[in-house]
C-alpha positions as CSV (number, residue, x, y, z in Angstrom):
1,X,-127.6,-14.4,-168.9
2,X,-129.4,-11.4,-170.4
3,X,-132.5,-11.7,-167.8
4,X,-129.5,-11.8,-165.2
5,X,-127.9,-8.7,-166.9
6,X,-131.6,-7.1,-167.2
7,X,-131.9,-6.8,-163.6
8,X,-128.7,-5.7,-162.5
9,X,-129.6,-2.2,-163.2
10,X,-132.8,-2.4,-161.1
11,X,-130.7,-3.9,-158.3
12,X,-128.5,-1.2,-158.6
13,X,-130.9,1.3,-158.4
14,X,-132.6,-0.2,-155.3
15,X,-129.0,-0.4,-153.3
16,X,-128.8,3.4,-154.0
17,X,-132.0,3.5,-152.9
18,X,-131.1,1.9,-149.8
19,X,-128.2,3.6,-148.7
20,X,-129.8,6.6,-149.4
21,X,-132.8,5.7,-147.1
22,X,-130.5,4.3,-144.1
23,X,-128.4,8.0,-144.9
24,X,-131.9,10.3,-144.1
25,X,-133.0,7.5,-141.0
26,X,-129.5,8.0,-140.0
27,X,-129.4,11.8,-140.0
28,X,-133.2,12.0,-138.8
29,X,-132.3,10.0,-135.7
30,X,-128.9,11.9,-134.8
31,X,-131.1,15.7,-135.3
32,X,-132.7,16.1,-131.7
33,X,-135.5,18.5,-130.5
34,X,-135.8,19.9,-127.1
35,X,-138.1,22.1,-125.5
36,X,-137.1,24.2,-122.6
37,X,-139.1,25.4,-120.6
38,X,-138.0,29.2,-118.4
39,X,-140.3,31.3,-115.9
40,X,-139.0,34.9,-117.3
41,X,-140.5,37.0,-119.9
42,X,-137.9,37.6,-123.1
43,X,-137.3,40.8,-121.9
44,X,-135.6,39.6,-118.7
45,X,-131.8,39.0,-119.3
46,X,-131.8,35.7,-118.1
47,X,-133.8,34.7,-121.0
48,X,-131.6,37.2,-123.0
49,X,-128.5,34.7,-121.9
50,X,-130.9,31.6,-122.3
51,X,-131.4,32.0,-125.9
52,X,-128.1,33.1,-126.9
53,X,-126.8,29.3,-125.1
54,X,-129.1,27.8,-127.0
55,X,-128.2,29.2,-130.7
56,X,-124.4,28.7,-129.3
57,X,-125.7,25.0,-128.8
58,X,-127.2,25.3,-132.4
59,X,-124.5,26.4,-133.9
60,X,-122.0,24.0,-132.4
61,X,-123.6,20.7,-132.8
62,X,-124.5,22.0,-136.9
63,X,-128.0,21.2,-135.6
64,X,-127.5,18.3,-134.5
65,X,-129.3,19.7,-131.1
66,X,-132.0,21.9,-131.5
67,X,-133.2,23.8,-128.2
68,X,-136.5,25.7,-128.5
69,X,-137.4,28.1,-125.4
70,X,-140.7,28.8,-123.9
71,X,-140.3,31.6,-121.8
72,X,-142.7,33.4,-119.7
73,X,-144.2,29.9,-117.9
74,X,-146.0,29.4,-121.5
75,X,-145.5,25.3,-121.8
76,X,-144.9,24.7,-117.9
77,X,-145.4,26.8,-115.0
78,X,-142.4,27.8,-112.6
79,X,-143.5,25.8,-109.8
80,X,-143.2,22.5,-112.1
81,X,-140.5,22.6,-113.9
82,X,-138.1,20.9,-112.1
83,X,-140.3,18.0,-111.2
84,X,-141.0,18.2,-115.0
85,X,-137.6,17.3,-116.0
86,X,-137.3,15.0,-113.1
87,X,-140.1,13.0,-115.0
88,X,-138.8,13.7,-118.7
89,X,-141.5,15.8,-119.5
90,X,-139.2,17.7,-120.9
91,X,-135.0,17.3,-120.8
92,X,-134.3,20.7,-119.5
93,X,-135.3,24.0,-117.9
94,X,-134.5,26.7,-115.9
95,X,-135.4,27.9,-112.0
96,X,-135.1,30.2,-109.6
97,X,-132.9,27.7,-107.0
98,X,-134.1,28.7,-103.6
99,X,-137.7,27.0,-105.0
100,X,-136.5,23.9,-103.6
101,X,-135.5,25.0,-100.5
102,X,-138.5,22.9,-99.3
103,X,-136.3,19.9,-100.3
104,X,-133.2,20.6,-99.3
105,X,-132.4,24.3,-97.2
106,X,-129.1,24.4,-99.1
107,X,-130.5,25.3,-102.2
108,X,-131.2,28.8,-100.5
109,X,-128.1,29.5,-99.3
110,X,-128.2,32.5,-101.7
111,X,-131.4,34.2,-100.0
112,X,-129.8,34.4,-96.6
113,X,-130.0,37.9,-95.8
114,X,-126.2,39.7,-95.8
115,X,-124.8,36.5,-96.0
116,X,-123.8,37.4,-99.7
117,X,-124.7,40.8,-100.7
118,X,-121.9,42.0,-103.6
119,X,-121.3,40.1,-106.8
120,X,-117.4,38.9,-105.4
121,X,-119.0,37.4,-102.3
122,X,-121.9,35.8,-104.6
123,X,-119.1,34.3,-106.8
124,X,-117.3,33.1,-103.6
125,X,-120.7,31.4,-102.5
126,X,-121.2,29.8,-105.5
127,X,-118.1,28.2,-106.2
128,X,-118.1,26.8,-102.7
129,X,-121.9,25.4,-102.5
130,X,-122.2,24.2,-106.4
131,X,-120.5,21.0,-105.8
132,X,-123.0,20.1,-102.8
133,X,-125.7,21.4,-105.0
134,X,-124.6,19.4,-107.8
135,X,-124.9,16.3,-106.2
136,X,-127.8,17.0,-104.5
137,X,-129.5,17.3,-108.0
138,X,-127.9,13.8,-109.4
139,X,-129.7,11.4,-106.6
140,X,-132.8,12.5,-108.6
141,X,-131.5,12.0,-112.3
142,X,-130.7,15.9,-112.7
143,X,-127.1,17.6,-114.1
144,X,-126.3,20.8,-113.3
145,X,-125.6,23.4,-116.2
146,X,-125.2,26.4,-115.2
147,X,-126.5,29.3,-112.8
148,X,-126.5,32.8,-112.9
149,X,-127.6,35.7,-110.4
150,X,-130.3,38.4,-110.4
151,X,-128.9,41.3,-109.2
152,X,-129.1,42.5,-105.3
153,X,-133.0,42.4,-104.1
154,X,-134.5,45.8,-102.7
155,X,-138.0,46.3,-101.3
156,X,-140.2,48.0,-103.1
157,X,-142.9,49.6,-101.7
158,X,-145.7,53.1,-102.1
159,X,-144.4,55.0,-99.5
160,X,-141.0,55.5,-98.2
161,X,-139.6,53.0,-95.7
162,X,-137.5,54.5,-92.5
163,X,-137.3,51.8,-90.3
164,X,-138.9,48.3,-90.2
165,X,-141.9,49.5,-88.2
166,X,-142.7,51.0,-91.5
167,X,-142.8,47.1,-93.1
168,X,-145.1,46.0,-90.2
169,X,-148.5,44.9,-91.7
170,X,-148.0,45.6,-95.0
171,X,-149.1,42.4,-97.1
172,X,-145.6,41.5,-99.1
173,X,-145.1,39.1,-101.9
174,X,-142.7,36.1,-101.1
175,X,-141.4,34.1,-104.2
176,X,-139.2,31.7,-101.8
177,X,-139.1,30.6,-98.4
178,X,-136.3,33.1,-97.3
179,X,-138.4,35.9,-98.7
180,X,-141.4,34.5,-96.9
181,X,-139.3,34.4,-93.7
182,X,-138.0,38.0,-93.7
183,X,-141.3,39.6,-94.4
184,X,-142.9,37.4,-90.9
185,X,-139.3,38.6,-89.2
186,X,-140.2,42.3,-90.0
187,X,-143.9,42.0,-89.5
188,X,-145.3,41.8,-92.9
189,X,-147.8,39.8,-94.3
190,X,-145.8,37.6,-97.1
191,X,-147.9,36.9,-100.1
192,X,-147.4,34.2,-102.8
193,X,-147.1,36.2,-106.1
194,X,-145.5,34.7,-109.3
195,X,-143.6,37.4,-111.6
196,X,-146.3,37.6,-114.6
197,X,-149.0,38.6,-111.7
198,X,-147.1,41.2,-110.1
199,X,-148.6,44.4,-111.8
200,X,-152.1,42.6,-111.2
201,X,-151.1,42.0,-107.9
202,X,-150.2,45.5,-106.7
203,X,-153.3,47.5,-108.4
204,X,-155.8,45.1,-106.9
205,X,-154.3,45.3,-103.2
206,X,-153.2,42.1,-103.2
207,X,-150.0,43.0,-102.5
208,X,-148.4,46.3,-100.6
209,X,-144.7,45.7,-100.8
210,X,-142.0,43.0,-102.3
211,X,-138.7,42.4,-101.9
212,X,-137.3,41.4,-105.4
213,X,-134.2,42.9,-108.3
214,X,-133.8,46.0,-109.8
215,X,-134.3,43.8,-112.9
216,X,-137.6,42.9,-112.0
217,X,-139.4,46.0,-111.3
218,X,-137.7,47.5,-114.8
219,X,-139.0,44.6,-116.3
220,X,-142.6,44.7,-114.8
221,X,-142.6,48.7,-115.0
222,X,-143.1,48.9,-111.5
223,X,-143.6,52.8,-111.8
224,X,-147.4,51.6,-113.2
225,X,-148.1,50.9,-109.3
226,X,-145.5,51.5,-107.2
227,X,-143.4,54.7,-106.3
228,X,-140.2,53.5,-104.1
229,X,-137.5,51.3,-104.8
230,X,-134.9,51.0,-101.4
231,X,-131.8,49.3,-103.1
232,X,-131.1,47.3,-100.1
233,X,-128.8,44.7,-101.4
234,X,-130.1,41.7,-99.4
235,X,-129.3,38.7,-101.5
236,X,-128.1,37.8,-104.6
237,X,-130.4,34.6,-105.8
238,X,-129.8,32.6,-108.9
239,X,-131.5,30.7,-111.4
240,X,-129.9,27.6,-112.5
241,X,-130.8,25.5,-115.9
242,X,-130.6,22.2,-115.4
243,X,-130.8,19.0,-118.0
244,X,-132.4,15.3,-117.6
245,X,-129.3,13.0,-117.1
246,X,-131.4,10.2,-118.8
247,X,-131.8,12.9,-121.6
248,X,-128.1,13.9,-121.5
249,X,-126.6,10.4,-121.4
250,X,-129.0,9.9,-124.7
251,X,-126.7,12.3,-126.9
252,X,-123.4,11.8,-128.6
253,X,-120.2,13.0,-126.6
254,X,-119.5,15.6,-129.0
255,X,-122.6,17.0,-128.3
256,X,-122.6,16.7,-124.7
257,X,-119.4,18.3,-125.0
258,X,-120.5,21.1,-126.9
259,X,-123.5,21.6,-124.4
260,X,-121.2,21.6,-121.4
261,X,-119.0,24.5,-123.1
262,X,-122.1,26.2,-124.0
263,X,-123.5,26.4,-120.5
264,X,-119.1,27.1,-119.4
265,X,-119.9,30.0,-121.3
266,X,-123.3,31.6,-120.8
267,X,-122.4,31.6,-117.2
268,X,-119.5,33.8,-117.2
269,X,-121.7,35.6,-119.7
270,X,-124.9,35.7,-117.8
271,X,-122.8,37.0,-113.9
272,X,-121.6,39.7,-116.6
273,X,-124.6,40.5,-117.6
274,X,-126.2,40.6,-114.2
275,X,-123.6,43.1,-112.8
276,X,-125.1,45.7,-116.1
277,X,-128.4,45.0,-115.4
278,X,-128.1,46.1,-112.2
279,X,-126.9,49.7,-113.4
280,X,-129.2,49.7,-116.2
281,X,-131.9,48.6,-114.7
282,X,-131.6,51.1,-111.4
283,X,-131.0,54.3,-114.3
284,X,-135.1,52.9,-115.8
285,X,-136.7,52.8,-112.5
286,X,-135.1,56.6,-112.0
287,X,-136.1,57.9,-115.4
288,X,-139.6,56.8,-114.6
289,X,-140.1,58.3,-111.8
290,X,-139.6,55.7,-109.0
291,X,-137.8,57.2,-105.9
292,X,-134.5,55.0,-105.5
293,X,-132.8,55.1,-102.0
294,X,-130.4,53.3,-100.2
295,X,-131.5,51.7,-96.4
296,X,-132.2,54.5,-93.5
297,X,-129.6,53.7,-90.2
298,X,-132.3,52.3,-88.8
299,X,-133.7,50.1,-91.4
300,X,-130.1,48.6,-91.9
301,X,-129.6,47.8,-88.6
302,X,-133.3,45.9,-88.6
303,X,-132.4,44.3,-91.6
304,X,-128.9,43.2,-90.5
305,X,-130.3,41.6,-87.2
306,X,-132.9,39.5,-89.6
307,X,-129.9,38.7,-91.3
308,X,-128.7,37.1,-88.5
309,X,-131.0,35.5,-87.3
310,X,-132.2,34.3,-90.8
311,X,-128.4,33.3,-91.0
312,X,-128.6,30.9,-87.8
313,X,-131.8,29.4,-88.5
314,X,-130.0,28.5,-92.3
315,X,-126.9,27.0,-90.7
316,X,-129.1,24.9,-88.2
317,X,-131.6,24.1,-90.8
318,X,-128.8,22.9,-93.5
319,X,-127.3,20.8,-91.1
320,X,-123.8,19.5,-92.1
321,X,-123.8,19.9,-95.8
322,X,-124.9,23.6,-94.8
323,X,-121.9,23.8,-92.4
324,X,-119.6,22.6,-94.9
325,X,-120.3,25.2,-97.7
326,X,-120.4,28.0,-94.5
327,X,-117.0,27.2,-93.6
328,X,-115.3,26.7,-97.4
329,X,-117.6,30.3,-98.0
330,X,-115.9,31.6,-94.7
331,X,-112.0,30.3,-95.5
332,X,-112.1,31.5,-99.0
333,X,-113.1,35.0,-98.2
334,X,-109.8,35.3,-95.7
């Protein structure tokens, strides 16, 4: 009996031991790490918006999930990020939409020339192509979280633009296929250029013109090679985060939850943000010298009739998914 009594303590001490050791494997396992990959530099607001969602994900799961942002293309580059979390190289990231449009010609239906050009008819777009979108994304294992605009694109150029004679031959970045279209449609030369290259870009020749935000140029401090900024307000195209399902469907539903009403949030945040940026962004290129004009009669009339026929080739392109956002697009703005 006393060797029995002897070892009770021990035993004791061991079962604490235990359910201490299951407590920290338990909590170890529910913690979870994820690395999210974004194309912008942290100056750019939708990287501004990106990392506040995350910290609201923080903060709501008690840490439970733990987002950490590489910005900038510093862990993957833009052009394989969505294949990346396709693969679960990494559960999430964020992309300019209209990269796909190679896939599927509905995921530019936000680069079509005039066929969205103010923040309302954006909003109206959105709501009536994100379903479509959505599901397009879940035949290959991805959830939609949320997307937000960059404000209206502009062309920027050296010289002031009149007409779209003044376009003809100039060698012009492209960062999608509608931008690439538009510069063959006006006579330009379009020119693969990611963001981070664009200074580099301009000052070696590469590049003469590009049609891209008022965000962008502030952000790249476009009056270091450039002099003219027409605010042309030709499309309104968004980047959209999107999550692994496999990686999604691995976390708790409080946590899923808590993601879901993160993103709810940081995209009413991020449109709201957009909208300022637009302002604020317009007011730096003007205080540092870059002359800021709105399209000649003659270059809007060009750039309405490539909006046309840009608009055409989309519908024809997008076939009857494309037709069915058109016409929800068209009834909702009557």
């Amino acid at each position: 009996m006393p060797a029995i009594q002897s070892r009770l303590p021990h035993l004791a001490t061991a079962a604490a031991l235990g359910v201490s050791l299951t407590t920290l494997g338990t909590s170890a396992q529910a913690a979870t790490e994820w690395d999210m990959p974004t194309p912008y530099g942290d100056r750019t607001f939708h990287t501004v918006n990106i990392r506040e969602f995350t910290d609201d994900v923080r903060e709501a799961t008690d840490g439970e999930l733990d987002i950490t942002v590489h910005s900038n293309g510093s862990l993957i580059g833009h052009a394989e990020i969505k294949n990346s979390v396709r693969r679960g190289i990494v559960p999430m990231g964020e992309l300019i939409m209209s990269r796909l449009a190679n896939e599927n010609p509905i995921f530019e239906v936000d680069s079509v020339p005039y066929l969205a050009a103010s923040y309302e008819d954006a909003w109206t777009l959105w709501e009536s192509s994100r379903e479509i979108i959505a599901e397009e994304l879940e035949q290959q294992g991805l959830r939609l979280l949320f997307a937000v605009p960059w404000p209206p694109q502009g062309i920027y150029t050296n010289q002031a633009i009149e007409s779209g004679d003044d376009l003809r031959n100039l060698s012009m970045r492209a960062y999608n296929t509608a931008s690439e279209r538009i510069a063959q449609l006006v006579g330009a030369v379009p020119t693969q250029v990611e963001v981070p290259d664009i200074p580099t870009a301009f000052s070696t020749g590469r590049v003469e013109a590009m049609i891209t935000s008022p965000a962008t140029g502030a952000d790249t401090k476009a009056w270091d090679y450039l002099s003219h900024f027409n605010h042309a307000q030709l499309w309104l195209p968004k980047n959209m985060i999107i999550v692994s399902e496999k990686a999604f469907s691995r976390l708790d539903e409080a946590t899923q939850q808590a993601l879901l009403d993160a993103a709810a949030e940081a995209e009413t945040r991020g449109w709201e943000m957009s909208r300022q940026e637009t302002d604020d962004a317009i007011a730096v290129l003007e205080e540092n010298g870059i002359v800021v004009s709105e399209p000649s009669e003659a270059l809007a009339e060009k750039l309405k009739e490539v909006g046309e026929t840009m608009t055409q080739e989309w519908v024809e392109s997008a076939g009857e998914q494309g037709q069915v956002i058109l016409e929800a697009y068209q009834s909702a703005r009557e």
